[in-house]
C-alpha positions in Angstrom: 0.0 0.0 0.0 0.9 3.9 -0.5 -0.2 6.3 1.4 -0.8 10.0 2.1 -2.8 12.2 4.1 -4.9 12.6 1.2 -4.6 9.7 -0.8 -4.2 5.5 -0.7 -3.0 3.1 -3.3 -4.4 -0.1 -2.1 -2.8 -3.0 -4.3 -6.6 -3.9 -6.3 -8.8 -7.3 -5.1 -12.5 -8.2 -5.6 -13.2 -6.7 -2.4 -12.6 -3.2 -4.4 -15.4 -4.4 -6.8 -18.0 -2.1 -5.1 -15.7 0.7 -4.9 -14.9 0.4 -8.6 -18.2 0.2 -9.6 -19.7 3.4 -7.4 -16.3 5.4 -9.1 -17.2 4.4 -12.3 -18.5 7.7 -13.7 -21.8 8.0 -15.5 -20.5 10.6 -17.7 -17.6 10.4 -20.2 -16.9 12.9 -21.6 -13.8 14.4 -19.4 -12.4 10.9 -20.0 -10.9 11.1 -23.2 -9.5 7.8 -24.6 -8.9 6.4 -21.7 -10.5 2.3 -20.7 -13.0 3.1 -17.7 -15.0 1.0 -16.9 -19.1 1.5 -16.3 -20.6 0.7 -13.3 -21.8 -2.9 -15.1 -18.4 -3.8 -16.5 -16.4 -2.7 -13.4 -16.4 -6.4 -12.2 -15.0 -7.7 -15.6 -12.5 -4.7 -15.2 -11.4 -5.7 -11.8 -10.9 -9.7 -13.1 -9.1 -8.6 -16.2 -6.5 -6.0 -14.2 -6.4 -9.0 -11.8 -5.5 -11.3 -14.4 -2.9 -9.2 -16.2 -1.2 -8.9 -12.5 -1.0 -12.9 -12.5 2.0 -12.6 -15.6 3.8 -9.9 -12.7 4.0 -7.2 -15.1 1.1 -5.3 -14.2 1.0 -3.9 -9.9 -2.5 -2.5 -10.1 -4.6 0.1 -7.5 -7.3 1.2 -6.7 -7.1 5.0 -6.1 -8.6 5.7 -2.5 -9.4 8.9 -0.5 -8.3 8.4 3.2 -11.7 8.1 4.4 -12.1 4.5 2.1 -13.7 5.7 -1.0 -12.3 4.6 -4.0 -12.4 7.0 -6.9 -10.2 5.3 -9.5 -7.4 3.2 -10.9 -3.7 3.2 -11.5 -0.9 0.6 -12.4 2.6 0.4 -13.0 3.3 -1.9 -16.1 6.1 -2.7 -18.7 8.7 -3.0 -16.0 12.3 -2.9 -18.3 15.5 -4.7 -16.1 19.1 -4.3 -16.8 20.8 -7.2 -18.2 21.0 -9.0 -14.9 17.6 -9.2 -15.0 16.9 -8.1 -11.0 17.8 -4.6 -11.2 15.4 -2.2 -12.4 16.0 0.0 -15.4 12.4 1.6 -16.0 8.6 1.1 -15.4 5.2 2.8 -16.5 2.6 4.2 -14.7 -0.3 3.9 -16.7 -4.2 2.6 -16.8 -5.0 5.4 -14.8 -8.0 7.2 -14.7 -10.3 9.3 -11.6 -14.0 10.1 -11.5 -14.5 13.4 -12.8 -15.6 14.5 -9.1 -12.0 14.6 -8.1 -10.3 15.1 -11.3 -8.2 18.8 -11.1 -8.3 18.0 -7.4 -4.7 16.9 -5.7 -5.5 13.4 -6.1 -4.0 12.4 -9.3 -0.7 14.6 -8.1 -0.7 12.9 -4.6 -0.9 9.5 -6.6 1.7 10.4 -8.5 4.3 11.2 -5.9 3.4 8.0 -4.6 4.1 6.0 -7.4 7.1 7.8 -8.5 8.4 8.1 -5.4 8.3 3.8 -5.1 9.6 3.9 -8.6 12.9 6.1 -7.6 13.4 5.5 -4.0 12.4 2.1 -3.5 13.4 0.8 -6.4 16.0 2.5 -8.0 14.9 3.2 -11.4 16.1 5.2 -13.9 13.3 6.1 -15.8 9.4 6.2 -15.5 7.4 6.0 -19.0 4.0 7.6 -19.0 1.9 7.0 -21.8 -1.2 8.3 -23.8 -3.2 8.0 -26.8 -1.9 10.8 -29.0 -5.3 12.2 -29.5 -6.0 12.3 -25.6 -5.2 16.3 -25.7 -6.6 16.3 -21.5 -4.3 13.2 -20.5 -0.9 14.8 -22.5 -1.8 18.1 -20.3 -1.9 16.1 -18.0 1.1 13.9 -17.5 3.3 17.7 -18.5 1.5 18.5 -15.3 3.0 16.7 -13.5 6.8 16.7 -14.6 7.3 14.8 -17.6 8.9 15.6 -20.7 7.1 15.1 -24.2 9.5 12.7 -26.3 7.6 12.2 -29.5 5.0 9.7 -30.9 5.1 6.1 -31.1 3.2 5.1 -34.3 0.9 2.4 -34.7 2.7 1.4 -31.1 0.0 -0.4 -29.3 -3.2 -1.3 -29.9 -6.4 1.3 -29.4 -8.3 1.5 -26.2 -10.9 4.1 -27.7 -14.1 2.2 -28.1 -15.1 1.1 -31.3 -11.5 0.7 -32.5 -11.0 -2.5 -30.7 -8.2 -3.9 -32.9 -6.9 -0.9 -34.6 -3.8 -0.1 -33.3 -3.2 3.5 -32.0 -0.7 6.0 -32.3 1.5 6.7 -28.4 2.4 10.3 -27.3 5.5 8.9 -25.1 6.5 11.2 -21.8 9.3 10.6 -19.4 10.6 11.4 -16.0 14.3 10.1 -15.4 16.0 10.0 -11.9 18.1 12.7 -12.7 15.1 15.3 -12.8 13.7 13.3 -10.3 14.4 15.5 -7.1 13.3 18.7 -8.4 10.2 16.8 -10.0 9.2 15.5 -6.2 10.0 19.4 -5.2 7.3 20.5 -7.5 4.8 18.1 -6.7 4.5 18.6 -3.2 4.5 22.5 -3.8 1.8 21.8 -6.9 -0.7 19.7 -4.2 -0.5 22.6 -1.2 -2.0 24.9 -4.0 -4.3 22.6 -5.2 -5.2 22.0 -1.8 -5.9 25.6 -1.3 -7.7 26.2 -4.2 -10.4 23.5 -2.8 
């Protein structure tokens, strides 16, 4: 688990079925290209995040406020090792997404400094990949928002989570953080959530 004042990552089980289902937001629109479940697929969702975390390649969470409720999702995925396959090169954080109640609240920053700060810290990587749909204008914002440097566009790079274009594959707006900006990244997260705090 990670945890904040504001904020819980619990590592994702059926028992967040309920949760996932309540969070699962009604209306769309502010959700871009992102795969969110509805509150009648968010069991399948749950299973099928569950089963991707049974090849251990996919650590997913259910995004919590403090007092229990969940209000979304998040992962880290594509873990990359140096060649003696136990050290940790890189790792995404992806398969994110918030209920539009708290999104431009400090939740998705607070979730972020968890998850990079178990990235850098705790494990010692050199690099975290965040990753969009290159049409998902509000995600790219987004992910700048919160320290990480536009590197270009994967084409055709994976395939398309937009509905209707199950398999067609989709073109990747590709973002980093490395270690070395990591410190004043952290810096500029915790200053980024007191104002957000504030402005709540």
């Amino acid at each position: 688990m990670l945890e904040h004042e504001l904020v819980r990552l619990e590592p994702l089980s059926r028992e967040h079925v309920p949760g996932v289902e309540r969070a699962s937001p009604g209306e769309r629109e502010s959700l871009g290209f992102a795969l969110v479940p509805t509150a009648e697929t968010a069991a399948a969702y749950v299973e099928q995040s569950l089963a991707r975390a049974a090849s251990g390649d996919y650590f997913p969470f259910a995004q919590n406020l403090t007092g229990g409720r969940v209000v979304g999702h998040t992962a880290f995925l594509g873990a990359r090792f140096w060649p003696d396959g136990e050290a940790l090169l890189a790792v995404e954080v992806g398969s994110s997404w918030l209920h539009p109640s708290v999104q431009g609240s400090a939740v998705n920053t607070v979730a972020k400094l968890l998850l990079f700060t178990r990235a850098f810290e705790s494990w010692g990587a050199s690099r975290v990949d965040l990753e969009t749909d290159e049409r998902n204008e509000r995600a790219r914002a987004g992910i700048v928002a919160v320290g990480a440097t536009f590197e270009g566009v994967l084409r055709n790079w994976q395939p398309s989570a937009a509905p209707g274009e199950e398999g067609s594959p989709r073109n990747t707006a590709m973002h980093s953080i490395t270690s070395d900006e990591w410190p004043a990244t952290k810096q500029m997260l915790k200053e980024r959530i007191e104002t957000e705090r504030a402005q709540r």
